[in-house]
C-alpha positions in Angstrom: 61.1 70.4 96.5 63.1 70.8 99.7 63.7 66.5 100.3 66.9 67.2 102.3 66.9 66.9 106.1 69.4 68.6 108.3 70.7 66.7 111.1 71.7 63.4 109.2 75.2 63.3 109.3 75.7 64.9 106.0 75.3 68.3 106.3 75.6 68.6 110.0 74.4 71.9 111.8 74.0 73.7 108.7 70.8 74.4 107.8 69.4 76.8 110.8 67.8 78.9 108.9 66.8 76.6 106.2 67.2 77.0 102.5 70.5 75.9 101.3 73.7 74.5 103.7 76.6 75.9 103.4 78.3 72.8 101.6 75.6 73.3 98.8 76.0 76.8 97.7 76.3 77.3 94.1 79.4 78.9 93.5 80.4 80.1 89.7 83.3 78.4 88.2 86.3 80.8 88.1 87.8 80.6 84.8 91.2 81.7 83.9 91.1 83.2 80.1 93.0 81.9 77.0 96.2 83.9 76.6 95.9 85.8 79.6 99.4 85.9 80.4 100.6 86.8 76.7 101.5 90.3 77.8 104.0 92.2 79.0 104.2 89.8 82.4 102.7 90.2 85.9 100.8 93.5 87.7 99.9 93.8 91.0 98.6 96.7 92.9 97.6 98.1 90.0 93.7 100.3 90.2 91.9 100.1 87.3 88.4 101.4 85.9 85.8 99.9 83.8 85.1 101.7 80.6 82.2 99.2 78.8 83.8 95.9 78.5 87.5 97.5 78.6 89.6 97.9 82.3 91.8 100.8 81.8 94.8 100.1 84.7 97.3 102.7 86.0 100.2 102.0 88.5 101.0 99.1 90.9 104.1 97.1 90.0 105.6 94.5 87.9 108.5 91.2 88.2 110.8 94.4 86.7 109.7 97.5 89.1 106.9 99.6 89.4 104.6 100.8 86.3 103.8 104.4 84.8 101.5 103.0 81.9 98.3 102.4 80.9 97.1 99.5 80.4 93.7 98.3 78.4 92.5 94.9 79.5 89.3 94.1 76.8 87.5 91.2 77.9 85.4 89.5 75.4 83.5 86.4 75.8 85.8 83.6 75.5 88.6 86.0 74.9 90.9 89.2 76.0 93.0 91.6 74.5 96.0 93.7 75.5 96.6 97.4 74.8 99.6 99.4 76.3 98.4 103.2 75.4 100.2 105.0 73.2 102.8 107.4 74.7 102.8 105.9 78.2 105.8 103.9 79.3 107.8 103.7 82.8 109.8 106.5 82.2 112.4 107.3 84.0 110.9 108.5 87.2 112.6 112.7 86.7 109.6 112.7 83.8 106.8 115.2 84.7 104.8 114.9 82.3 102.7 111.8 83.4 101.5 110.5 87.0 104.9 108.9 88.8 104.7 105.2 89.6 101.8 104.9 92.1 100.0 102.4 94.3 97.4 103.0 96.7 96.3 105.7 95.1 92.2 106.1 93.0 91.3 106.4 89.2 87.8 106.8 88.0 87.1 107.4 83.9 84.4 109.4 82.1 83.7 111.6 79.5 86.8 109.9 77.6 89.4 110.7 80.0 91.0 108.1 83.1 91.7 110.1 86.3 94.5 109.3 88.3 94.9 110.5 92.2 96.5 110.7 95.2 98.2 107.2 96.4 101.9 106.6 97.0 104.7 107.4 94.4 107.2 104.7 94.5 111.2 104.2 93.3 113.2 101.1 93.4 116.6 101.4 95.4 118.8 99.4 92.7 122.0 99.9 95.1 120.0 98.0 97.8 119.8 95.6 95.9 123.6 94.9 95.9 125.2 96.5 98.8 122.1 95.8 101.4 121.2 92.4 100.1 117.5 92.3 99.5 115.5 91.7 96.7 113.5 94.6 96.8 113.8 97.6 98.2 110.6 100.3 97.8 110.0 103.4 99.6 106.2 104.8 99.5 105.6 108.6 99.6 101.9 110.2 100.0 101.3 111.9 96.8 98.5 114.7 96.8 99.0 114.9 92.9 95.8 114.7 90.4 95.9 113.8 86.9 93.8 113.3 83.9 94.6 111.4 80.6 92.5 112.2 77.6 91.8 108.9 75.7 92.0 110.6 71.6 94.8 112.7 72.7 96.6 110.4 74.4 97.8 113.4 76.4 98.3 113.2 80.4 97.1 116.8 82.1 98.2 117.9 85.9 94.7 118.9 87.7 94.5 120.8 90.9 96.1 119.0 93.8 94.8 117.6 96.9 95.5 120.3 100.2 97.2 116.9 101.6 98.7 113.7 100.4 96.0 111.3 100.2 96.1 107.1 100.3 93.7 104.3 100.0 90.6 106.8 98.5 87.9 106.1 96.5 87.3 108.5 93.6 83.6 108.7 91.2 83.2 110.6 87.9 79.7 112.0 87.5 79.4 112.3 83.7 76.2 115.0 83.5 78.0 117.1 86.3 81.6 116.9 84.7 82.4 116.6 88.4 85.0 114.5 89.7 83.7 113.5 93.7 87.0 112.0 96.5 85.9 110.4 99.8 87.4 108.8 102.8 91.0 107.3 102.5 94.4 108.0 104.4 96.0 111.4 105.2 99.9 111.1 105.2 100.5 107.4 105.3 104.2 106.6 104.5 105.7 103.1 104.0 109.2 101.3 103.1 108.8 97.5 102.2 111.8 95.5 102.1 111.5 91.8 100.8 115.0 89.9 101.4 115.0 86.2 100.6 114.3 84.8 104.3 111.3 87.0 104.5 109.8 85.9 101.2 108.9 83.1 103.0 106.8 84.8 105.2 103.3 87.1 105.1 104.5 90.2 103.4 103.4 92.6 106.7 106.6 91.4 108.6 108.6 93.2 105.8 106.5 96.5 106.3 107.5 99.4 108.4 104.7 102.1 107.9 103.9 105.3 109.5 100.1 105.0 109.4 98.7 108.6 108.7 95.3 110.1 109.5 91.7 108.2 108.3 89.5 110.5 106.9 85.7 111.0 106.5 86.7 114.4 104.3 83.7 114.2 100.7 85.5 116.6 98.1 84.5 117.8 94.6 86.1 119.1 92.2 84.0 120.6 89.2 85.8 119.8 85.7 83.1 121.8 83.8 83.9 124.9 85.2 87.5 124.5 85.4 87.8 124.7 89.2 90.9 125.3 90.4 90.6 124.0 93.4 88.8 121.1 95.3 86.0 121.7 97.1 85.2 120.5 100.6 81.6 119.0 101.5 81.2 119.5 105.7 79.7 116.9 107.2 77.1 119.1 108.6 76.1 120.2 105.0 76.0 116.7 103.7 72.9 114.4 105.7 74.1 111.5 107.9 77.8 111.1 106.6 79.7 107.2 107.2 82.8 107.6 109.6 86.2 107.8 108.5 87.6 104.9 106.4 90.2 103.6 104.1 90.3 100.3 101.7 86.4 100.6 100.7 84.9 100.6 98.0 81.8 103.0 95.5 80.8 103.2 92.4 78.5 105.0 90.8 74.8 103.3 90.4 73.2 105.8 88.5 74.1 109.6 87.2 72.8 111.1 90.3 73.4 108.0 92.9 76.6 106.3 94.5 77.0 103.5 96.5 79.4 102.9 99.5 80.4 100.1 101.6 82.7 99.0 103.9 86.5 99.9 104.1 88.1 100.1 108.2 88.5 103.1 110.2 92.0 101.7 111.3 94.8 99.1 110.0 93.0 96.0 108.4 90.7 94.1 110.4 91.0 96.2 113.3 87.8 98.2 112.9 85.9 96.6 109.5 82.9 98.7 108.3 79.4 96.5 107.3 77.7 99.4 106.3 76.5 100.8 103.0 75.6 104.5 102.3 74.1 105.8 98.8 75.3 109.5 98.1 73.1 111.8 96.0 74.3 114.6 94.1 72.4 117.3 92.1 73.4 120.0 90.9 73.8 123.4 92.6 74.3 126.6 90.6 77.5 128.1 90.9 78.7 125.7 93.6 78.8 122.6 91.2 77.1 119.9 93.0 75.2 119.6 96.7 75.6 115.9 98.0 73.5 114.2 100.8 74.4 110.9 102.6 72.1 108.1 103.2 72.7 105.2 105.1 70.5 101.8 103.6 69.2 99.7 106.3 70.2 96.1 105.6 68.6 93.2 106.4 69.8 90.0 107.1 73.9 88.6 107.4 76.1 91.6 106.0 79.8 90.6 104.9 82.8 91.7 106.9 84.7 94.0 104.6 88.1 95.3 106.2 88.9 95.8 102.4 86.7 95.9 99.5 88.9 95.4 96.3 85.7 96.7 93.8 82.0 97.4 93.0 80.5 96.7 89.9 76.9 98.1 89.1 74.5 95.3 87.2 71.2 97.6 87.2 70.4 98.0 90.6 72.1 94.6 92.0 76.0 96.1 93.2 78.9 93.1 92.8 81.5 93.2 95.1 84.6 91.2 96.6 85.6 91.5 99.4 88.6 90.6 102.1 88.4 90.9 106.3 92.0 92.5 106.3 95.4 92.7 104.7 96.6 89.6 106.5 96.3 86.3 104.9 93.4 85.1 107.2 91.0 85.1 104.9 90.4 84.8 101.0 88.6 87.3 99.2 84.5 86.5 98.7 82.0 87.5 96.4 78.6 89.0 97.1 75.6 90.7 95.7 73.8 93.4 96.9 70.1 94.0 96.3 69.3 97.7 96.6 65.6 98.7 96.9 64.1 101.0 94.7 66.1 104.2 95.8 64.4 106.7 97.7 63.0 109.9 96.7 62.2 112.7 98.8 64.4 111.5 101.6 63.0 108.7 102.2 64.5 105.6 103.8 67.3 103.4 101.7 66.6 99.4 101.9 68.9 96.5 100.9 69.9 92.6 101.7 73.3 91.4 100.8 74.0 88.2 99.4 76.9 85.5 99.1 77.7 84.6 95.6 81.2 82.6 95.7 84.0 81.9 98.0 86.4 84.3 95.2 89.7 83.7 94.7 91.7 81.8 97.1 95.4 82.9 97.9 95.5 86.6 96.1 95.3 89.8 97.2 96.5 93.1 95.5 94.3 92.4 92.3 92.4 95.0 90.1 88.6 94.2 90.1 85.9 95.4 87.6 82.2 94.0 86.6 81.3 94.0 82.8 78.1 92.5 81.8 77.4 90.2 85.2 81.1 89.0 85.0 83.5 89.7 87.4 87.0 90.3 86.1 90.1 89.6 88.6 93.5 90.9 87.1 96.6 90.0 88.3 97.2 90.4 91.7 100.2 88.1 94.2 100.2 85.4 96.6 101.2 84.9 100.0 104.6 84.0 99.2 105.1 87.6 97.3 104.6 86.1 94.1 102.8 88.1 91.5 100.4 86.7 88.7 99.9 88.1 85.2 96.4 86.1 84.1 92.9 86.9 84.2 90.2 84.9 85.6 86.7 85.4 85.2 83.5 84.1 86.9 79.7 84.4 85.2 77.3 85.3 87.7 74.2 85.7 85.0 70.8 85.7 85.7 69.4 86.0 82.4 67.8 83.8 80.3 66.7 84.0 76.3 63.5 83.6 75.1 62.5 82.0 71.7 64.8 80.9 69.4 67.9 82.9 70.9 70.2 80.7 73.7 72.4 84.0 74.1 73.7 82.8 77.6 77.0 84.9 78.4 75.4 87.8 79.5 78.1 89.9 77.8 76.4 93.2 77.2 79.2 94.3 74.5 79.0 91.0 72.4 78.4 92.0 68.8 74.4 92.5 68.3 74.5 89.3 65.9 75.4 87.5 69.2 73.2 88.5 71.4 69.6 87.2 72.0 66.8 88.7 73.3 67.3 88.5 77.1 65.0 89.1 80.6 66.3 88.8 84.0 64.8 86.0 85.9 62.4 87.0 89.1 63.7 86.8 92.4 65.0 83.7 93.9 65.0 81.8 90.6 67.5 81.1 87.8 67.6 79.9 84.1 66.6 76.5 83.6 68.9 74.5 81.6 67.5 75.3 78.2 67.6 78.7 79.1 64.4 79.4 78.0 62.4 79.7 81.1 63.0 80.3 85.0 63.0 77.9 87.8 63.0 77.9 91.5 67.0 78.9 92.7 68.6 76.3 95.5 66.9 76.7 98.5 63.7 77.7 97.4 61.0 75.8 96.3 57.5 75.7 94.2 54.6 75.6 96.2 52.2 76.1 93.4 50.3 79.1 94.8 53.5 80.6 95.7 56.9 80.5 93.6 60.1 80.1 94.9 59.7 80.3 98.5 62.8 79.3 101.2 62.9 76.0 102.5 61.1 75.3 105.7 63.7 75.5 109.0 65.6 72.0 109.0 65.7 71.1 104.9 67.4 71.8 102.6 67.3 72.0 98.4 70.9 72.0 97.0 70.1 72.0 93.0 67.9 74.0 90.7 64.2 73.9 89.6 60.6 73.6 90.9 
């Protein structure tokens, strides 16, 4: 039951609303993987989707320049492996037949092809490097390019490209449609990053002179199955309640028919976060390809503050996400969950209540995310002091639990079927018991016989699991 009082010099003004203080949340352990650096070294900046239990990574950078491959990253239950695609490798960068070295930019993957758009092609200045003195010398130019990669072909195709150079978008695959859907993002951003030795020391945004482009709220579409040849624009006055313009968020797709979006900023990293989450429908629409109609989900309770969203990840109809307040290094990345109602029909009214999960990954930013399973994969990424990591650390945020003689526990959804048991997801605020066999009350709730797992009273508090 909820025996903990607030108020006696242990867990000092934390427990206002009751439930669970601060100082007790249950946080999954972050786990770095064996052999997770075994590879070809460190990434950063890299995007990458999540195809089953695989992240399939374009762009971003390495310790020897920037990267023009693709890059599997399989992540099993204990273990990973490492796949470098056939017939990709950082080219030299006169090569037009694959995607120049990007960052910034999208990729989505369906229907066995990774899509690769927009961002900022990059080159390394090797005579800087002697004549100028700096370590690094990059120059970032808006790229309007599209490409797709066909996964048993292994062959890279050049798609229709975007009316502008386009930055820090978010870009779906709708597998039934064939239809490839663009939103938000920046129009035109240009940026030169130089990283001499004294500034190494420093945040890397002292080394960055940028020309900030144009945030857009422009929804695009571009129909594969007919083999547009051009993208399509959605107005806003065609398209419901639209969310302002943004950059740095984050949506994925929650169903065939139903996206998610949150957050992002309408202007340069903490200046103006977005807390707000829209789900976009799509259908389809004769000759046209697709209609799409925004709806904005009323939230309830404390929303996070999410300048930048580095991923979503769908687990049914729970969305995982992490999050950051800016690009400056005032804050470390967190984790939470949202909890969407059941989505509306009709037009009705979209519901949801966010909730903290962990405090993420301290000291690292320019990571690839994904969610397989109920696991949350971080991948690479670099530190305040510019220096870039090649491991992979995971943390289990499962809620299922195995009934009768199975104690299948990992929650890994591509383990091999001898592996897996026979698993439900526990009811609402509770969580396996320690045999894994049954549910119990979560922390901060308790049993009150009539009524399961209800929050603690104002003023106590429950910090561990059970009834």
């Amino acid at each position: 039951p909820c025996g903990g009082r607030c108020g006696n010099g242990l867990f000092p003004s934390l427990c206002g609303l009751g439930g669970l203080p601060a100082a007790c949340k249950p946080e999954a352990e972050w786990v770095r993987m064996p052999d997770s650096s075994s590879w070809i070294g460190t990434l950063r900046r890299h995007r990458a989707a999540v195809v089953g239990n695989t992240l399939v990574s374009f762009g971003g950078a390495h310790e020897a320049g920037h990267v023009r491959r693709v890059i599997n990253l399989t992540v099993h239950t204990r273990t990973i492996e490492w796949d470098v695609a056939a017939g990709t490798t950082d080219v030299p960068f006169s090569t037009h037949t694959i995607p120049e070295a990007l960052d910034r930019h999208a990729v989505a993957a369906g229907n066995g092809m990774l899509f690769v758009s927009g961002g900022s092609k990059r080159w390394d200045d090797g005579a800087s490097l002697v004549s100028e003195g700096l370590l690094d010398h990059s120059q970032g130019i808006p790229a309007p390019d599209v490409w797709w990669r066909d996964f048993a072909r292994g062959e890279w195709t050049r798609g229709p490209a975007f009316d502008q150079p386009l930055s820090r978008h978010q870009m779906l695959y709708v597998d039934s449609l064939r239809l490839l859907i663009v939103f938000g993002g920046v129009v035109g951003e240009q940026t030169m990053w130089y990283a001499s030795p004294q500034l190494r020391q420093q945040p890397p945004s002292v080394a960055v002179q940028q020309a900030p482009g144009n945030v857009t709220s422009q929804l695009l579409s571009l129909d594969i199955a007919r083999n547009s040849f051009a993208w399509r624009v959605h107005p806003a006055s065609e398209t419901g309640s639209p969310p302002p313009a943004r950059r740095d968020h984050g949506m994925i797709m929650l169903t065939d028919s139903t996206a998610v979006m949150f957050g992002g900023s309408s202007g340069d990293g903490a200046a103006s976060p977005h807390e707000d989450v829209f789900l976009l429908n799509v259908s389809p629409s004769g000759q046209q390809g697709a209609s799409m109609s925004w709806v904005k989900v009323s939230i309830r309770g404390t929303a996070p503050a999410a300048g930048l969203v580095y991923g979503l990840g769908a687990v049914g109809t729970k969305v995982l996400t992490i999050v950051g307040q800016s690009e400056q290094w005032i804050h470390d990345p967190e984790v939470w969950e949202l909890s969407l109602d059941p989505l509306p029909t009709g037009g009705g009214e979209a519901g949801g209540e966010w909730r903290f999960m962990s405090a993420g990954v301290v000291g690292r930013r320019g990571f690839a995310m994904g969610v397989t399973g109920a696991r949350v994969v971080v991948w690479g990424g670099y530190s305040p002091e510019v220096r870039s990591f090649s491991d992979v650390i995971v943390a289990d945020f499962c809620n299922d639990y195995c009934t009768g003689d199975n104690e299948w526990s990992d929650c890994d959804l591509h383990a091999p079927a001898t592996e897996r048991g026979v698993c439900r997801r526990c009811p609402v605020n509770m969580v396996p018991a320690a045999d894994r066999t049954s549910c119990v009350c979560a922390p901060g709730f308790e049993d009150r016989g009539n009524i399961r797992c209800v929050r603690c009273p104002v003023g106590m508090y429950k910090s561990a699991s059970g009834n």
